[in-house]
C-alpha positions as CSV (number, residue, x, y, z in Angstrom):
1,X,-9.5,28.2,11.0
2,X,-5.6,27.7,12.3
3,X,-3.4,25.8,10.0
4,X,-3.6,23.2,13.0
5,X,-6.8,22.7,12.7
6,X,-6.8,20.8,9.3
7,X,-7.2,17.1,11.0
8,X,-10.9,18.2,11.5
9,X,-11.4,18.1,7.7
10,X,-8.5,15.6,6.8
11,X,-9.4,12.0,8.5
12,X,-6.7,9.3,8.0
13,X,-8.2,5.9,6.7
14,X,-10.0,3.7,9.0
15,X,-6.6,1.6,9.0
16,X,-4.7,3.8,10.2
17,X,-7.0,5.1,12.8
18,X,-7.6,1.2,14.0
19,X,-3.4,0.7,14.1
20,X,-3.0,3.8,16.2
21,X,-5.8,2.9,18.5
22,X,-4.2,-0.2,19.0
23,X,-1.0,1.3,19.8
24,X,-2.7,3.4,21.6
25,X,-4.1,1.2,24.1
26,X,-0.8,-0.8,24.6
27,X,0.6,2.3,26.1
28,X,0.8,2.5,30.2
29,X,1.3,6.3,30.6
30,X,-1.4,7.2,28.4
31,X,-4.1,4.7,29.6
32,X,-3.2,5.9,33.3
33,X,-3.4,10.1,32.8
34,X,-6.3,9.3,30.6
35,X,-5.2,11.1,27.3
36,X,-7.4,10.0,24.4
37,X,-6.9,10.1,20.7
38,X,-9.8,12.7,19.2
39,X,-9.0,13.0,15.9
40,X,-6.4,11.4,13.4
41,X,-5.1,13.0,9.8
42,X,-2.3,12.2,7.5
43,X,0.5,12.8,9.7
44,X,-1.9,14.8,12.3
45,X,-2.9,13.3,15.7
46,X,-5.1,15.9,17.9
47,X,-5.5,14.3,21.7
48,X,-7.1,15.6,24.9
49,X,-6.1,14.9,28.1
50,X,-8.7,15.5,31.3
51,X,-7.9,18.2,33.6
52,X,-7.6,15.4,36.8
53,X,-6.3,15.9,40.2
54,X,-3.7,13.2,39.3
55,X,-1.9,15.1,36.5
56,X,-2.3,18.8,38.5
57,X,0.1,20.5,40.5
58,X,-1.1,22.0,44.1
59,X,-1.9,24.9,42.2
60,X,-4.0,24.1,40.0
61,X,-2.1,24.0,36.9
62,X,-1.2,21.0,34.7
63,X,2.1,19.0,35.9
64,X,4.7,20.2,33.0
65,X,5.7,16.0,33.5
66,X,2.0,15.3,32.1
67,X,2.2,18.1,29.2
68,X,5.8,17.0,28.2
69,X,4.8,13.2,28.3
70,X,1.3,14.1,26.7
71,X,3.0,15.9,24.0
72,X,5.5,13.7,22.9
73,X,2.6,10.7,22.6
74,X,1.0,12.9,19.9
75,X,4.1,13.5,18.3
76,X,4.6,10.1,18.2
77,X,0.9,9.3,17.0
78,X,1.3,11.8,14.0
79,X,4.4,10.5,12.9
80,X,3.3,6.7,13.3
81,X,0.3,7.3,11.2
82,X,2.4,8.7,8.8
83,X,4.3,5.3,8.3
84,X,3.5,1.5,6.8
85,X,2.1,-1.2,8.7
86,X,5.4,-2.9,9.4
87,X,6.7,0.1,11.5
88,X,7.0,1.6,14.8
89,X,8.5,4.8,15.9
90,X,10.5,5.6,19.1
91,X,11.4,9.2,20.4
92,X,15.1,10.0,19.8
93,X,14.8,13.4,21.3
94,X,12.2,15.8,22.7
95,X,12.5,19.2,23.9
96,X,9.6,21.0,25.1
97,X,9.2,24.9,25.8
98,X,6.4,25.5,28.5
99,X,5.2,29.3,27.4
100,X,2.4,29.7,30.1
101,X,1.0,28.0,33.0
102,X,-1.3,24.9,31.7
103,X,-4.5,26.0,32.9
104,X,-7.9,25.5,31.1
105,X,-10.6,22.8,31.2
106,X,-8.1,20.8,29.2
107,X,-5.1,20.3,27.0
108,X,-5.4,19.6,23.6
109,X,-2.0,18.1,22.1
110,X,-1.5,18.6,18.1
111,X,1.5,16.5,16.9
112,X,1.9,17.5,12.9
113,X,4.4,15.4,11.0
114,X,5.3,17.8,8.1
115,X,7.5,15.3,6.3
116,X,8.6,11.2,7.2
117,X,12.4,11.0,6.8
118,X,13.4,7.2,6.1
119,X,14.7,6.9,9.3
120,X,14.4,9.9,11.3
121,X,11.8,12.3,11.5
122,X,12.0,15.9,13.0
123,X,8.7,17.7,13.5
124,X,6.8,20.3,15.7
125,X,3.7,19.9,18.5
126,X,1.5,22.4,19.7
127,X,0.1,21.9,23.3
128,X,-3.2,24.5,24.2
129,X,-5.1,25.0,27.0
130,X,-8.4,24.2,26.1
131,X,-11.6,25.9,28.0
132,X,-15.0,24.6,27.3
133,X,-16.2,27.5,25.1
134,X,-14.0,26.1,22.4
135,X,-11.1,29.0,23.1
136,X,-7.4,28.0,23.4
137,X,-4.3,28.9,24.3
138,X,-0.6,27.8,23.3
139,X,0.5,26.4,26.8
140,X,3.2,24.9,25.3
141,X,5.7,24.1,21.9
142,X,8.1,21.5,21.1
143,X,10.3,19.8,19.1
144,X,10.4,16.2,18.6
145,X,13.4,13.8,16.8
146,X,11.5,10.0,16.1
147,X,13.4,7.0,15.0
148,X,11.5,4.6,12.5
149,X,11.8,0.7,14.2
150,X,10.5,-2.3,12.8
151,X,10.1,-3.1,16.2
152,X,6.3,-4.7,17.1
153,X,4.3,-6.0,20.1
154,X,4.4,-9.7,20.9
């Protein structure tokens, strides 16, 4: 098992799982590529995203816009589960390095927060192409600078 792979034995609490869905589902982008939330750990958000025409290039491949926007939603995820109710977290900065063409069935994001700062948080994701035998590939690695807001929905 790959140290990413720990949010398949490590489930957050039902209330954290319920407040990230709820985010979740407030967000545009993600609703419209049809990324999903598959599992949630302390600080560990794993997501899939369908391999659709809309978020391919002509090629074939995944759109690097999808992967990069896909990516920093699980980052995001990971680090929001990682706070109290009362707060929100906004992306500050994000670099992303693209290490291989996205192919594969589909991409799995990992966003692992490895430890909350009080008001910002650096921390790694992990984006693999994922074929239906259950093999992956790094497609991609990033970086990812989140700012904690007491910002909420109205």
């Amino acid at each position: 098992m790959h140290v990413e792979d720990r949010t398949q034995q490590e489930q957050a609490s039902p209330a954290v799982r319920n407040r990230l869905q709820k985010s979740s589902g407030l967000e545009g982008l993600t609703s419209h590529v049809g990324a999903r939330i598959n599992r949630v750990g302390p600080g560990r958000e794993h997501s899939l995203l369908p391999a659709r025409p809309e978020v391919k290039r002509q090629h074939g491949h995944m759109h690097a816009g999808a992967t990069n926007a896909i990516a920093d939603d699980a980052c995001g995820h990971a680090t929001f589960a990682g706070f109290d109710e009362e707060s929100e977290v906004l992306t500050a900065e994000h670099e992303i390095d693209l290490l291989a063409a996205a192919a594969g069935d589909h991409p799995e994001m990992l966003g692992t927060l490895l430890r909350p700062g009080r008001t910002l948080t650096v921390r790694p994701s992990r984006v693999y192409g994922g074929q239906a035998d259950g093999a992956r590939t790094v497609v991609a690695s990033g970086l990812q600078t989140l700012i904690r807001s007491d910002w909420s929905p109205a």
